[in-house]
N, C-alpha and C positions, 0 to 999 in steps of 0.2 A: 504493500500500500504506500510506503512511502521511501522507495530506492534509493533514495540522497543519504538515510540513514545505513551506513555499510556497520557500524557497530555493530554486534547483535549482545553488547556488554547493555545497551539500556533494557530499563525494566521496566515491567510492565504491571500498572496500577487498578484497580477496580473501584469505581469512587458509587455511592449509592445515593440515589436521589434524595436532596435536599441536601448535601454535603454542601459546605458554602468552600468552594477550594481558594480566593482568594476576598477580602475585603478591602474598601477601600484605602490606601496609605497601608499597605503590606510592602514589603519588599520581596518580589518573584526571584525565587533560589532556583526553578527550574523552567522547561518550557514543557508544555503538555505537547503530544500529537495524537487525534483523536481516533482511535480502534474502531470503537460504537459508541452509541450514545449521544446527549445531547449537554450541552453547557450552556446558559444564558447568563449574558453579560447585559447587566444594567446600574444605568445610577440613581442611587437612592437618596433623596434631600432630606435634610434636616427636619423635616416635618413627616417622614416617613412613606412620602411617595414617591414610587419609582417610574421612569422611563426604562425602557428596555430599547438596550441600544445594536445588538445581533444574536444570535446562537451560535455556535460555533458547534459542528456537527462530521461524522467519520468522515475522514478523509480531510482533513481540517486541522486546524492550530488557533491560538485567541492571537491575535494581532497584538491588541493592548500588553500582554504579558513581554511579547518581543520585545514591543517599543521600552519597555520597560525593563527587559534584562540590558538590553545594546544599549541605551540613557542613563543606566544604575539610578533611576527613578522609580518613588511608590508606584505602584497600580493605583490606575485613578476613577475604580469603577467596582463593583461587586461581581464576583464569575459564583452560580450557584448552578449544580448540577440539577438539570431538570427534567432527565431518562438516565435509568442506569448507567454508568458508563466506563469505558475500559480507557483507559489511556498510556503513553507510551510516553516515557518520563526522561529524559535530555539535560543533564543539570545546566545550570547558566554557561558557565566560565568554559563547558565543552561548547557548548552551542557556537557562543561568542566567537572561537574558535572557528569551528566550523563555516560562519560565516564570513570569513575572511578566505577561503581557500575553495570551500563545494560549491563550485557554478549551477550545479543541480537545487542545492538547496535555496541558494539566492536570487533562484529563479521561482521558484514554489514559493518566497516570502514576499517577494516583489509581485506577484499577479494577485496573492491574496490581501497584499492591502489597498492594491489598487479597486479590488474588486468591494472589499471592502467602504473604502472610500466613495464609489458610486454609489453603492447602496445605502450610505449615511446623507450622499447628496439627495437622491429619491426621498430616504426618510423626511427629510427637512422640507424638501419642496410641497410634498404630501400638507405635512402641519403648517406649514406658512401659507399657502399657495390655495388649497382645497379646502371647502366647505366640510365641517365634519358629518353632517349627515351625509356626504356622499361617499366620504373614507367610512362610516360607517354599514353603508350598502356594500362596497366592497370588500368590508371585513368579513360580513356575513355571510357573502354570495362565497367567499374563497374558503371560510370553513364548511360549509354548506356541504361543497364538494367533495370534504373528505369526511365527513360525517355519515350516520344511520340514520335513515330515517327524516332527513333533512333537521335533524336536532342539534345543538351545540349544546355542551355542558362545560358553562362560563358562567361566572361571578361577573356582574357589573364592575367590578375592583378589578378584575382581572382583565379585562374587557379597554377600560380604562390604562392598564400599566401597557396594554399591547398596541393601543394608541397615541400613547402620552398626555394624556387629556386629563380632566377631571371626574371621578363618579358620577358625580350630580348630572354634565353635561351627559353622559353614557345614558343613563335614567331616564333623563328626558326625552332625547331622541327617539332610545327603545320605547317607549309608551306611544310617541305621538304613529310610531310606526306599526302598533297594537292597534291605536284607531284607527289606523286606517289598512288595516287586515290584512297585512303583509305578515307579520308574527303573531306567536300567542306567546305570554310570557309567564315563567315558573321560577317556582325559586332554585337560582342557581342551575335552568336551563331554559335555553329558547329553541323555539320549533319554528321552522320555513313551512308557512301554508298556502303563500303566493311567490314563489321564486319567480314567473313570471313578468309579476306586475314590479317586485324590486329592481327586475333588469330593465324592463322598459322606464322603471321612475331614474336608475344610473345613467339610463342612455340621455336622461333628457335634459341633466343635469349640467 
């Protein structure tokens, strides 16, 4: 999965959902590279709300932990494991290493922060640029799709940390969108009972 590494001295970790593997102002002693599973990386403010700022998923590494071993700077964000996950563990000082000499590898850390990087630009243009009832339609319609039943099982909080937004606005929306019989709403799930009519109300938006 990941060539560049020719060691086979690194080891390999098991991390079990809800591990918090890095908080804010830590200092990163290693770099992860992801086997399976999922990591989400978000920032959490002083008042205890979070943005959720990527996942970092197999076949993958956290950007931030790099910039952060190569800068000998804290981690400036929270990494909480949020599916089982196996990871494949690099201490710093070899990495560091590494990145001075494997063209392979500084070519896998250069496409992922680029790729990175665009997708924090999307993220932002999204929240500055777009109506949140229409980021809303598209949050729905895109779990929708990978859901049973046309059901999601999300917390308004939850719902809100994947937006960046506030509950209250999440609340609001989803109700006016109950009036008008696009969902029905439960606690702690919502059901698609016009996917139809949500697409035609995205398309018009």
């Amino acid at each position: 999965m990941f060539p560049f590494l020719y060691d086979n001295s690194y080891i390999t970790v098991k991390l079990s959902k809800g591990t918090i593997v890095f908080q804010e102002g830590d200092m990163c002693e290693h770099v992860a590279f992801i086997v399976s599973g999922v990591i989400r990386v978000a920032k959490i403010g002083e008042n205890g709300k979070e943005v959720n700022l990527y996942r970092v998923c197999r076949g993958e590494s956290c950007v931030l932990t790099i910039s952060s071993v190569l800068s000998h700077s804290p981690f400036p964000a929270t990494a909480i494991v949020e599916e089982d996950a196996e990871v494949l563990i690099v201490p710093k000082d070899t990495f560091a290493k590494m990145m001075t000499t494997n063209v392979e590898l500084q070519t896998f850390v250069y496409d992922m922060v680029m790729n990175r990087f665009m997708a924090m630009m999307q993220m932002i243009e999204h929240i500055v640029f777009e109506k949140m009832d229409k980021r809303m339609i598209e949050f729905l319609l895109t779990r929708c799709d990978n859901s049973k039943a046309n059901t999601i099982e999300m917390t308004h909080e939850h719902i809100a940390v994947e937006l960046g937004t506030a509950r209250e606005v999440v609340s609001r929306i989803l109700k006016q969108f109950e009036r008008e019989g696009y969902i029905q709403l439960a606690r702690g799930k919502i059901k698609i009972v016009d996917k139809k009519g949500l697409c035609d109300k995205f398309a018009t938006m």
